[in-house]
C-alpha positions as CSV (number, residue, x, y, z in Angstrom):
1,X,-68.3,55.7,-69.1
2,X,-68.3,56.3,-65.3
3,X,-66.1,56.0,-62.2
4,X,-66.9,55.0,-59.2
5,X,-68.0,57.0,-56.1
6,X,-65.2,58.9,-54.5
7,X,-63.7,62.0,-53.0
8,X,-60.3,63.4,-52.6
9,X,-57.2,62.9,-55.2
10,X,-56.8,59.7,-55.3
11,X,-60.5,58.8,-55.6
12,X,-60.3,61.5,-58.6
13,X,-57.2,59.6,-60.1
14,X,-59.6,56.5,-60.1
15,X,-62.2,58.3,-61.5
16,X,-60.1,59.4,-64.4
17,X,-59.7,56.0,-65.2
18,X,-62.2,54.7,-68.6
19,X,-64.6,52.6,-67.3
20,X,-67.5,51.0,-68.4
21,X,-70.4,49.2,-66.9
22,X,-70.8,45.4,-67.0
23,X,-71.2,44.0,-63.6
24,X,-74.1,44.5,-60.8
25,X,-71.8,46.2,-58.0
26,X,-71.6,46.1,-54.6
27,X,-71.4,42.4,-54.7
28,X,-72.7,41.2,-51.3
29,X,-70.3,40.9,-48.1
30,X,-72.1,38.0,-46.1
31,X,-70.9,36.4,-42.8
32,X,-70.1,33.2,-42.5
33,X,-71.2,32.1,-39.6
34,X,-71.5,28.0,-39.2
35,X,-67.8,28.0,-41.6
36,X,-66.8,30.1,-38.9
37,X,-67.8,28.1,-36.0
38,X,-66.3,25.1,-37.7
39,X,-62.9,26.3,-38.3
40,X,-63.1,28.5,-35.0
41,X,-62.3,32.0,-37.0
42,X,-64.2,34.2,-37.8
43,X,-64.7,34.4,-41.7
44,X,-66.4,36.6,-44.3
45,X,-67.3,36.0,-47.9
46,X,-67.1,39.2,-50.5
47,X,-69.5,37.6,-53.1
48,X,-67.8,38.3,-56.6
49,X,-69.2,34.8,-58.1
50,X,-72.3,37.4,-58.5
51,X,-71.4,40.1,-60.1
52,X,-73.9,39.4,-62.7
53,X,-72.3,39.5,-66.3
54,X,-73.2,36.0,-67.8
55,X,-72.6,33.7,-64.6
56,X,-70.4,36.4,-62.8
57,X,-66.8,35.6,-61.6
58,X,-64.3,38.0,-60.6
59,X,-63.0,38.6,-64.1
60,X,-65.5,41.2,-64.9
61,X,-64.1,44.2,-62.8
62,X,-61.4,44.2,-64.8
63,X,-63.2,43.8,-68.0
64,X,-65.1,47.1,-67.3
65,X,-61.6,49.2,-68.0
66,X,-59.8,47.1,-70.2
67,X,-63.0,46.8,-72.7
68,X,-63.1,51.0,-71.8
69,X,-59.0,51.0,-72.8
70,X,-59.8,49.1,-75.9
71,X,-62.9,51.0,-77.4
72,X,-60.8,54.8,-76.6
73,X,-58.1,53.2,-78.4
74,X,-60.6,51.9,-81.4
75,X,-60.0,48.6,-81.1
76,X,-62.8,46.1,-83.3
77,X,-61.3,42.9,-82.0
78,X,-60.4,41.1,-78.4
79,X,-57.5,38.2,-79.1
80,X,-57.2,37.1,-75.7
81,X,-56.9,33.1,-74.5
82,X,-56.4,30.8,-71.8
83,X,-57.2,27.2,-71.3
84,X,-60.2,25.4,-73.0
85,X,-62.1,25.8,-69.7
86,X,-60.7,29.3,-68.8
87,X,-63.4,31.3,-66.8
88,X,-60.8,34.5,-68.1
89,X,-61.9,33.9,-71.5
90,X,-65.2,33.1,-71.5
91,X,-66.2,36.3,-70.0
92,X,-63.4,38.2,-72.0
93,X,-65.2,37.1,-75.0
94,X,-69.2,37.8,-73.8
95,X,-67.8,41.0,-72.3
96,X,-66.5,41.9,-75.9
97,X,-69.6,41.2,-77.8
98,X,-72.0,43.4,-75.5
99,X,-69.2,46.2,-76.8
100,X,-69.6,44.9,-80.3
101,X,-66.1,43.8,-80.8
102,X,-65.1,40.8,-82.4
103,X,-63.1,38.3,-80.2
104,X,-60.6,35.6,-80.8
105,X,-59.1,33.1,-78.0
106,X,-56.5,31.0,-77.9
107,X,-55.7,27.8,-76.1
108,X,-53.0,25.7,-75.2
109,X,-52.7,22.3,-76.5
110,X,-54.8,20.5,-78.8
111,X,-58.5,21.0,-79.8
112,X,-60.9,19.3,-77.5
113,X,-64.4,18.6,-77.7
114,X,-66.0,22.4,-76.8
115,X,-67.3,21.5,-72.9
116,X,-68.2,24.5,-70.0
117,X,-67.2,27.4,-70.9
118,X,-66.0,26.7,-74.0
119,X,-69.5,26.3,-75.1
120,X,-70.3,29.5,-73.5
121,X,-67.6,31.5,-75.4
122,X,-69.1,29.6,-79.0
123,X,-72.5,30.8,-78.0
124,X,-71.5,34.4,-77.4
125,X,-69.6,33.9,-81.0
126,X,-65.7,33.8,-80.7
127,X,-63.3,32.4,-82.3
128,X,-61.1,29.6,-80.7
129,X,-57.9,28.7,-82.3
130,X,-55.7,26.2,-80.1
131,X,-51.7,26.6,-79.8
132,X,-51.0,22.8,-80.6
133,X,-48.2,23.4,-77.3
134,X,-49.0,22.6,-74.3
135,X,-47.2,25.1,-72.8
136,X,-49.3,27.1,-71.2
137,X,-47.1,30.4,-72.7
138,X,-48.0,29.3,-75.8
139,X,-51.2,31.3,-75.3
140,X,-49.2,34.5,-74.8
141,X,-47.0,33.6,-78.0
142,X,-50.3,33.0,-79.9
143,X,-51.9,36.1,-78.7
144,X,-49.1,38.0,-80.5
145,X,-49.6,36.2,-83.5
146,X,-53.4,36.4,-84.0
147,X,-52.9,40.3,-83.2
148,X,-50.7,40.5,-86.1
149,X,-53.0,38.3,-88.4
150,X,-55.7,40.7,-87.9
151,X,-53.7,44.1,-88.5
152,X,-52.6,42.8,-91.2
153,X,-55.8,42.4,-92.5
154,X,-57.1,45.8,-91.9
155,X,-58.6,45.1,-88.4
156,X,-57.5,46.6,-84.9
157,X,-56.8,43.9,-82.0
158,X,-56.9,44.7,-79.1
159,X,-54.3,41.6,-77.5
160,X,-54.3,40.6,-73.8
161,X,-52.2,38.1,-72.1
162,X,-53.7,35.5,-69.6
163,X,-56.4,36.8,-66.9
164,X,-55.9,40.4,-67.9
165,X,-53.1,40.8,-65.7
166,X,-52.2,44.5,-66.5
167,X,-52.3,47.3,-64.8
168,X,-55.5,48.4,-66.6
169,X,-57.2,45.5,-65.3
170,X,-55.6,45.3,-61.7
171,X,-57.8,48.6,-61.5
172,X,-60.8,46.9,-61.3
173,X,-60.0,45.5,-57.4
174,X,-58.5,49.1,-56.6
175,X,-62.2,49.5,-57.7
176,X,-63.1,46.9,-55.6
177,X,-60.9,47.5,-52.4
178,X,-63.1,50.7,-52.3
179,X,-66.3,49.3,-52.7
180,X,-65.0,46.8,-49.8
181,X,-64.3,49.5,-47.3
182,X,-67.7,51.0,-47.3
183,X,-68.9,47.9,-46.6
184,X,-66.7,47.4,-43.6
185,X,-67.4,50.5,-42.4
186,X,-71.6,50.1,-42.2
187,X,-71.0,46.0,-40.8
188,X,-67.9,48.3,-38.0
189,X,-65.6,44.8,-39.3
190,X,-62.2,45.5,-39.3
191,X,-60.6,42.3,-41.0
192,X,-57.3,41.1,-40.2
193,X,-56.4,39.5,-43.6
194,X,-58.4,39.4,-47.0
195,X,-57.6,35.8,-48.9
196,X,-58.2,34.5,-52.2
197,X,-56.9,32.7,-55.0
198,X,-53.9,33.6,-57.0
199,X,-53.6,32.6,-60.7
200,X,-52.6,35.4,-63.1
201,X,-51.5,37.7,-60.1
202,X,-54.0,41.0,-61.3
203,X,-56.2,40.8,-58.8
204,X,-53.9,40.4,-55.5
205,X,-52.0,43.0,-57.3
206,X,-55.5,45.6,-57.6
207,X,-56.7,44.2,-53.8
208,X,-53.3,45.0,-52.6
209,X,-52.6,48.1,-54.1
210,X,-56.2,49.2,-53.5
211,X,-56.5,48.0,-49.4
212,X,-53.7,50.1,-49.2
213,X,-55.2,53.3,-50.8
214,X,-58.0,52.8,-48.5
215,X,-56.1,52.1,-45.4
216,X,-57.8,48.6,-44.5
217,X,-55.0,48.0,-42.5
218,X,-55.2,44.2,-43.5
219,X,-53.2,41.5,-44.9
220,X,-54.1,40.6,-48.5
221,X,-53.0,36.5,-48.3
222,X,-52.7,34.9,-52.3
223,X,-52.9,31.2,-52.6
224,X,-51.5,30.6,-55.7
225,X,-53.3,28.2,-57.6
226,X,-51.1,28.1,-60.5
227,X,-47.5,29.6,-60.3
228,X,-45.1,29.4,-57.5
229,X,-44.6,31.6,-54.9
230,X,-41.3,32.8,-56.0
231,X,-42.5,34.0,-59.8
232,X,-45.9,35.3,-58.0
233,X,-44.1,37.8,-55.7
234,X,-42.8,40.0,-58.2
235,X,-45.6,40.3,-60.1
236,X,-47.4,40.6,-57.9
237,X,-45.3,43.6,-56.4
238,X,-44.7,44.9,-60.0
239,X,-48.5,45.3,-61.2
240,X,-49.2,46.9,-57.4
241,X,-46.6,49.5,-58.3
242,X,-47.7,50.3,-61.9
243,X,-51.4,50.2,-61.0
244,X,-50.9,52.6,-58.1
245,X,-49.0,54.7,-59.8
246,X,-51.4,55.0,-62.7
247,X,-54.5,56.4,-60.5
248,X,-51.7,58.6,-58.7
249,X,-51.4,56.8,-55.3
250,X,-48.8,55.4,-53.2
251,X,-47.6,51.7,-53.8
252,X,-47.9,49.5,-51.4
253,X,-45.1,48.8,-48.9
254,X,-43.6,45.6,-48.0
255,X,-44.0,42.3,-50.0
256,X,-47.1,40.5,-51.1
257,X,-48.7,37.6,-49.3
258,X,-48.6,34.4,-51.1
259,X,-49.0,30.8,-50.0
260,X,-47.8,27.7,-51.7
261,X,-48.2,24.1,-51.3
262,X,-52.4,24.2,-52.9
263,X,-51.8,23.8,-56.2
264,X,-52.8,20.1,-56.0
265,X,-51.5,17.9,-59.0
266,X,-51.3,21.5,-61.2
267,X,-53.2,24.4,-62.6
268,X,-57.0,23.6,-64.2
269,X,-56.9,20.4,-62.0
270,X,-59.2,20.4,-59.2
271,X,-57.5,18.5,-55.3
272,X,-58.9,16.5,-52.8
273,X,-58.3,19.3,-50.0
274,X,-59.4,21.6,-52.6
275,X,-63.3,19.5,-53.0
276,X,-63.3,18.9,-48.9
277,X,-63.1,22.7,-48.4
278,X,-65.9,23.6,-51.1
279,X,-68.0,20.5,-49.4
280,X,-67.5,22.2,-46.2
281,X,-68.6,26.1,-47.6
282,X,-71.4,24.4,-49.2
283,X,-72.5,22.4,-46.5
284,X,-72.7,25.3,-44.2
285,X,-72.9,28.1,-46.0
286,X,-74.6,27.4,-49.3
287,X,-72.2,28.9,-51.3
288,X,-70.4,26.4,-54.7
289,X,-66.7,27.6,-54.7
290,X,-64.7,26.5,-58.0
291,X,-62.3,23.8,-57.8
292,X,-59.5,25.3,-60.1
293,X,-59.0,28.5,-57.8
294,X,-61.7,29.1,-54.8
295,X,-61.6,26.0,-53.4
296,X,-57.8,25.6,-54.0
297,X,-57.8,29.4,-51.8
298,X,-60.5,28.1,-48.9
299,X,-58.1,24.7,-48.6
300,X,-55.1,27.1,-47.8
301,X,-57.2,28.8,-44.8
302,X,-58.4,26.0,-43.4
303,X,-55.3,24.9,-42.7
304,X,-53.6,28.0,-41.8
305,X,-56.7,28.1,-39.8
306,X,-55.6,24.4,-38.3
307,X,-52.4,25.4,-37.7
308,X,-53.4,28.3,-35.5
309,X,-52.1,31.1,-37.7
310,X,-55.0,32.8,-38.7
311,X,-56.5,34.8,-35.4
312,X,-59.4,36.6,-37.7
313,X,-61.9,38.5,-38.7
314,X,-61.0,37.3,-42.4
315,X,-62.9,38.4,-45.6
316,X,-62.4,35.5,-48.3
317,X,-63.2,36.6,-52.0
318,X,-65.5,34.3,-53.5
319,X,-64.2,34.4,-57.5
320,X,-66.6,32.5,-59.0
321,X,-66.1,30.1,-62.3
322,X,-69.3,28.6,-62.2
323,X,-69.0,26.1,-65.4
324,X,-66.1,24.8,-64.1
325,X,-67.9,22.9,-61.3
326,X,-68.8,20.5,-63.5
327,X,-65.6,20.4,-65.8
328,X,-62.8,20.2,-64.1
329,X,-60.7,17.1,-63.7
């Protein structure tokens, strides 16, 4: 298990941290130049749909110290979940069996047909169980219950709520706000915002917590895809806070950035604004963003963009969820 490069305290507080090695990193930071000349500002894409564990996504940063948490803490089993076509627990689950560990997700609703990356999660041999609520808490709820199952059994789960929103996980885009920096540096960009999607809140939280460790001196602007604003801000603010704290850093001040009014007709569902923004990156960038977050996240900035309130350079993070180009609804 390794850390990444670093010097000083706080990059030793990182260090500390358990980590293990599943993604290709640095992911590439690429202008954008024809996006930029349509939308008249000037944009930047960090490339984390490549960060090379099965069809990459931004999920696996976080993986690397959660799956280091749970083999410290001798954990045989990953109970983790989402929805049927959850990028989260696809690579959750393929993460967990180059670790050896069994896994078990869990889905809201009713069992559907296995499609995208469900299929993916069969083929790299866990267990789905679906929640029969459609309620998408009902995955948290049967998290708890499939942990239980399997101590009482003899087995030792290691249970995580939606996205791996904890503070364990936010550390992999503290990871990443470093790796960002260095890259700024060598291209002399100094970025007036980062953007990206918002879903389970972990990785605003770790880009926040971690542009602020590293002094980037930019705005980190959320577009929720999934919650609203008001129940994103505080946990967004409340991971920031417990993940600085746990590499022994200050927290970031102020409140988080987070736009609403992108969700489209709800979470998993992809919007028209949403599939004219990913025709536009892919029409002059040739870059596929997903329509359940990415594209939700480039639809807010183009029309902040529109509206004149974006004046630029902006990085936008590129999360990948590959399968769900050809799932979603």
């Amino acid at each position: 298990m390794t850390g990444p490069a670093g010097t000083g305290p706080a990059a030793t507080g990182l260090l500390a941290q358990p980590r293990i090695r599943l993604g290709t990193f640095p992911t590439p930071l690429q202008p954008a130049p024809r996006l930029s000349a349509e939308i008249g500002v000037e944009v930047w894409l960090k490339r984390d749909d490549l960060t090379g564990l099965g069809l990459g996504g931004n999920k696996v940063r976080g993986l690397e110290f959660l799956l280091a948490d749970a083999e410290l803490t001798g954990c045989d089993h990953l109970v983790t979940g989402g929805g049927p076509g959850s990028n989260w627990a696809m690579l959750a689950a393929l993460a967990a069996r180059t670790r050896g560990l069994d896994t078990v997700l869990v889905c809201y609703g009713d069992p559907v047909p296995p499609v995208g990356n469900m299929v993916l999660a069969e083929m790299a041999g866990a267990q789905i169980r679906f929640t029969g609520d459609h309620d998408r808490a009902s995955v948290d709820r049967g998290v708890d219950e499939v942990a239980a199952e399997l101590r009482a059994q003899g087995a030792t789960p290691y249970p995580l709520g939606r996205g791996g929103a904890t503070a364990v996980g936010a550390l992999g885009y503290v990871a990443a706000a470093q790796e960002l920096a260095v890259q700024l540096a060598g291209f002399g960009l100094a970025p007036a915002q980062l953007w990206l999607a918002t879903g389970s809140c972990g990785t605003q939280a770790g880009l926040w917590a971690g542009a602020e460790w590293q002094a980037l001196d930019a705005e980190v602007v959320g577009v929720t895809v999934s919650r609203s604003v008001d129940e994103c801000v505080p946990r967004i603010a409340a991971l920031a806070r417990e993940t600085a704290e746990r590499i022994g850093v200050p927290p970031p001040a102020g409140t988080p950035s987070v736009l609403g009014g992108h969700i489209g007709p709800g979470y998993g569902y992809r919007s028209r604004e949403g599939d004219a923004a990913a025709q536009l990156v892919a029409r002059t960038e040739g870059v596929f963003l997903d329509p359940v977050f990415a594209a939700k996240a480039m639809a807010g900035l183009l029309s902040a963009a529109g509206r004149g309130e974006v004046a630029g350079p902006v990085v936008f993070l590129v999360t990948g969820g590959a399968p769900t180009l050809f799932t979603a609804v």
